[in-house]
Backbone bond lengths (Angstrom), bond angles and torsions (degrees), N, CA, C in turn:
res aa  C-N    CA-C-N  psi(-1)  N-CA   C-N-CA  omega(-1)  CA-C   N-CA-C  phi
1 X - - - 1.462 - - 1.517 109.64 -
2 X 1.184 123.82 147.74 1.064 144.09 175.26 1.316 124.67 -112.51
3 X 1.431 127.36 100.83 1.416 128.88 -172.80 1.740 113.72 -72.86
4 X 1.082 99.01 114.47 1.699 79.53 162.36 1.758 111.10 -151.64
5 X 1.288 111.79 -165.00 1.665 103.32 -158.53 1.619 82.94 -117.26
6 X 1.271 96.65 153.85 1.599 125.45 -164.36 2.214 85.11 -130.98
7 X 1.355 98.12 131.14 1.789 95.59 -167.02 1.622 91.95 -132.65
8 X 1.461 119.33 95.06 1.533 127.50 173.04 1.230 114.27 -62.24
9 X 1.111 131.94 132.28 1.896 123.14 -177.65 1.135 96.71 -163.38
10 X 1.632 95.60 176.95 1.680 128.79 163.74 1.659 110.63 -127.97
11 X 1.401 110.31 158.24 1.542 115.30 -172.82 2.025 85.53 -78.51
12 X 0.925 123.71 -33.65 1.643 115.09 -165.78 1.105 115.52 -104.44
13 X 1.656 121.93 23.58 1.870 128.67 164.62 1.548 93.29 -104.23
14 X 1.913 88.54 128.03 1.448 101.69 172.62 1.221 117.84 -77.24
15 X 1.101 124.81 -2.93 1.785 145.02 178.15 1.262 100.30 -53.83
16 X 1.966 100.00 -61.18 1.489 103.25 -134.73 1.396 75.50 -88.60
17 X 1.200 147.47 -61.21 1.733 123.76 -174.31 1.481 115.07 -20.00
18 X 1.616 105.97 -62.85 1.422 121.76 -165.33 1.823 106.74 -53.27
19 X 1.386 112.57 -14.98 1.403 128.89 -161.04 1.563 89.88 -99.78
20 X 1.232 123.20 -49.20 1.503 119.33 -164.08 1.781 107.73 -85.09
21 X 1.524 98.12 -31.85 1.980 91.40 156.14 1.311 128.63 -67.93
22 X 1.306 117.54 3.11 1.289 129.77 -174.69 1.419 109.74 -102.32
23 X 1.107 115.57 -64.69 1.671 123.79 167.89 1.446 105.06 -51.05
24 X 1.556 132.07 -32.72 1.139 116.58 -178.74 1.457 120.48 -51.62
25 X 1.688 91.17 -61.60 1.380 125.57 151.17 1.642 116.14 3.85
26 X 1.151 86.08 -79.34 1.704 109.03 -175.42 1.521 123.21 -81.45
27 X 1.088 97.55 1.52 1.626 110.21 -172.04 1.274 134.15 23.87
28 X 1.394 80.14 57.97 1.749 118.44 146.70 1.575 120.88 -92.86
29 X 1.596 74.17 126.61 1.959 96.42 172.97 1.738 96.88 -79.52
30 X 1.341 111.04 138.66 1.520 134.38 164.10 1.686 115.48 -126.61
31 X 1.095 98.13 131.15 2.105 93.59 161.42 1.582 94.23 -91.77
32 X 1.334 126.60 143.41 1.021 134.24 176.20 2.046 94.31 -125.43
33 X 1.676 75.73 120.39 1.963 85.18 151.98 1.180 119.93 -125.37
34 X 1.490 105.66 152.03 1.737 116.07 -167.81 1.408 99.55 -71.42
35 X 1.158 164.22 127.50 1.780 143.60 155.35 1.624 100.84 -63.03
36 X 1.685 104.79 -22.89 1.740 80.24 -171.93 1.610 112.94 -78.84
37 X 0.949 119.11 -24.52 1.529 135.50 171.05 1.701 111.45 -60.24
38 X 1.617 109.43 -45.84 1.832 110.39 -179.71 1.132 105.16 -147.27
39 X 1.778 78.97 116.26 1.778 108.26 -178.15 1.233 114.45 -71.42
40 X 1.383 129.63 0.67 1.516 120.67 173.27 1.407 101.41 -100.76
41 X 1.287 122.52 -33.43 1.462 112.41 163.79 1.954 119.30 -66.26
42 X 1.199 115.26 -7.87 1.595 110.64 176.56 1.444 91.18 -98.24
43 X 1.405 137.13 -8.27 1.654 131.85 153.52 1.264 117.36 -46.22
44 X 1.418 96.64 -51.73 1.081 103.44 -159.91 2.138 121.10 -79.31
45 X 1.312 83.04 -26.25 1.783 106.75 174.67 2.104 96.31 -73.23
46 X 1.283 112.34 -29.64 1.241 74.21 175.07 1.738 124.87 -118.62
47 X 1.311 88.15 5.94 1.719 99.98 160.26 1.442 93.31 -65.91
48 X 1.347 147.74 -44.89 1.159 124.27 171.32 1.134 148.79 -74.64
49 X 1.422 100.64 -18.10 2.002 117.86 171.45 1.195 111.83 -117.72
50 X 1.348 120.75 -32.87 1.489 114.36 -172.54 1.172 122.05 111.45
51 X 1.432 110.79 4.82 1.308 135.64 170.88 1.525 122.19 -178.37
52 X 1.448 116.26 179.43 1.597 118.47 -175.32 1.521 103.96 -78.75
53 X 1.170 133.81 66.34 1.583 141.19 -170.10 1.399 96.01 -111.57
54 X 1.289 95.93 109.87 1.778 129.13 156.74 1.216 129.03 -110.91
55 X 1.409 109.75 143.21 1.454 151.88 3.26 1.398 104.79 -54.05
56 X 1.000 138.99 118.17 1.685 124.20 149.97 1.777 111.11 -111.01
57 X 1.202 138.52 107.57 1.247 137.21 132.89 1.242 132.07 -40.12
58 X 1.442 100.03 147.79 2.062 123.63 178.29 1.356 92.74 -156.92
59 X 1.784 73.66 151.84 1.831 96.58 -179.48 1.399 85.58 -108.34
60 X 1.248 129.27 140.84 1.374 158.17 168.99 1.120 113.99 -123.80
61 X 1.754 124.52 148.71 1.331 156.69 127.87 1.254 88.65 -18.77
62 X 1.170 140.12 129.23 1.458 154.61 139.90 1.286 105.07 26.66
63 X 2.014 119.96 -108.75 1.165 103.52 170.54 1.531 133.08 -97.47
64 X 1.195 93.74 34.29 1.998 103.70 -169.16 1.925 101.51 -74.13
65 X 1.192 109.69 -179.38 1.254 103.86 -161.83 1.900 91.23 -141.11
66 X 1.817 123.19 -17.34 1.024 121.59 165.77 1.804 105.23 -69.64
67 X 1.684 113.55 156.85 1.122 117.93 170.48 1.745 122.79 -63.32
68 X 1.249 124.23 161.25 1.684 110.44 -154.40 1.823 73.96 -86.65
69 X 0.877 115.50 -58.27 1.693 107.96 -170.27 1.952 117.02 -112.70
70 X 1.142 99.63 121.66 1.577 107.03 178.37 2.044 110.58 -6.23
71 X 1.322 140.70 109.74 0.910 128.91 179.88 1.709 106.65 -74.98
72 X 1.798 111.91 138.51 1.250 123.79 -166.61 2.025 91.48 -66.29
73 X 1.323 100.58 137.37 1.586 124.99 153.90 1.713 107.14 -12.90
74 X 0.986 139.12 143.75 1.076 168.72 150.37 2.052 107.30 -55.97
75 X 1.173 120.79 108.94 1.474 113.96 178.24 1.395 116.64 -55.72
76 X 1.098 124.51 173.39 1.675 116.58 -159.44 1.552 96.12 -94.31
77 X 1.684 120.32 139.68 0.924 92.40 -169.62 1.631 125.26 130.56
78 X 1.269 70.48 -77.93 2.096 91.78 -172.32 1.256 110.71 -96.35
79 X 1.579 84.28 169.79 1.477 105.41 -176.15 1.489 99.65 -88.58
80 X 1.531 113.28 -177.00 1.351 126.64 -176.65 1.942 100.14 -82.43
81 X 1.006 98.36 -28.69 2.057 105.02 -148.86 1.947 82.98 -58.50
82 X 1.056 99.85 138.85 1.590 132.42 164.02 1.519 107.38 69.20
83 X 1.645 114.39 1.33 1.090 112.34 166.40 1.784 146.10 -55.04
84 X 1.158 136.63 98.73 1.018 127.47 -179.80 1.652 119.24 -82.91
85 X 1.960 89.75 107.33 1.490 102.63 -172.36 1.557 119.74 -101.70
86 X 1.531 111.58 30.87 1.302 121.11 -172.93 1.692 106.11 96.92
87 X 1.684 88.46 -98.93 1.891 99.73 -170.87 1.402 91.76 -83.06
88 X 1.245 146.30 8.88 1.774 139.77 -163.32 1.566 100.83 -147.04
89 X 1.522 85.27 139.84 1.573 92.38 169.28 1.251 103.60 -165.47
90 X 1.770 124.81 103.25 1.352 125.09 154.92 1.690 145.13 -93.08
91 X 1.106 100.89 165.08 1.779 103.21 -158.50 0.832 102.13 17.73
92 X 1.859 105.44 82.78 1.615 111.39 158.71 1.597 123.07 -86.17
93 X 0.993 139.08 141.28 1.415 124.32 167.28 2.105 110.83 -48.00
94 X 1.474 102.85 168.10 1.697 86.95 163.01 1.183 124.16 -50.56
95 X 1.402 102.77 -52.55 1.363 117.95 -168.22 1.406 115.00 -61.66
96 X 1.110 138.93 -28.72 2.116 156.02 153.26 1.330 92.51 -28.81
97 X 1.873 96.78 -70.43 1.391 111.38 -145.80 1.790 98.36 -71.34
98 X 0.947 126.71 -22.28 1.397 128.82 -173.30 1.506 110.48 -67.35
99 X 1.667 100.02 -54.92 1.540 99.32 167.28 1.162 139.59 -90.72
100 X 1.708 112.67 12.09 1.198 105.30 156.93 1.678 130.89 -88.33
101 X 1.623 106.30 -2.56 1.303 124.98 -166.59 1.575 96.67 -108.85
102 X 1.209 98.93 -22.55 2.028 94.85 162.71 2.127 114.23 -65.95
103 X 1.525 78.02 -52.01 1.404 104.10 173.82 1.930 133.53 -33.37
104 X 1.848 78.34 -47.30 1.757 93.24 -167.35 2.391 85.96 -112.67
105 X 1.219 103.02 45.37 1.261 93.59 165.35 1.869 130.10 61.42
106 X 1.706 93.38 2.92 1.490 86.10 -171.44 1.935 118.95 -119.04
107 X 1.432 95.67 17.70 1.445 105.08 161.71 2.102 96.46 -148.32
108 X 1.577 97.51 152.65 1.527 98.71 179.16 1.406 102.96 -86.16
């Protein structure tokens, strides 16, 4: 298996820029998809949050687009944003997103 990051966005969230100068940053590779551009990929962003909420990350199988491992439940309650759900993590701050990609093995 091959881990890699799957990067949900829009061209007009200041997040997800602020998210992709960051990974640059860190030199991390991302595939980034637009959801506003593919509506089966904004399916898929909100079978996982509950809505079209960007930035959201997944660790994927190479080029698969399901999560590599079931993402953990959502706390009761809450929203998805800064949550660390294992293979998922949306509107993370840098700092979230930094340690969850330390976390799942894909920055040192």
């Amino acid at each position: 298996m091959t881990k890699e990051v799957l990067f949900y966005m829009t061209t007009w969230c200041p997040s997800c820029h602020a998210a992709q100068d960051a990974l640059a940053e860190w030199g991390v590779t991302a595939r980034s998809v637009n959801i506003g551009r593919d509506r089966e990929a904004a399916g898929r962003v909100r079978a996982l949050t509950g809505f079209e909420s960007v930035p959201t990350f997944v660790i994927v199988d190479g080029a698969g687009v399901d999560p590599m491992e079931p993402p953990a439940p959502l706390p009761a309650g809450r929203g998805p944003r800064g949550v660390d759900r294992g293979s998922v993590i949306t509107e993370p701050t840098n700092a979230e997103l930094k340690a969850w990609l330390i976390k799942n093995g894909l920055l040192p």
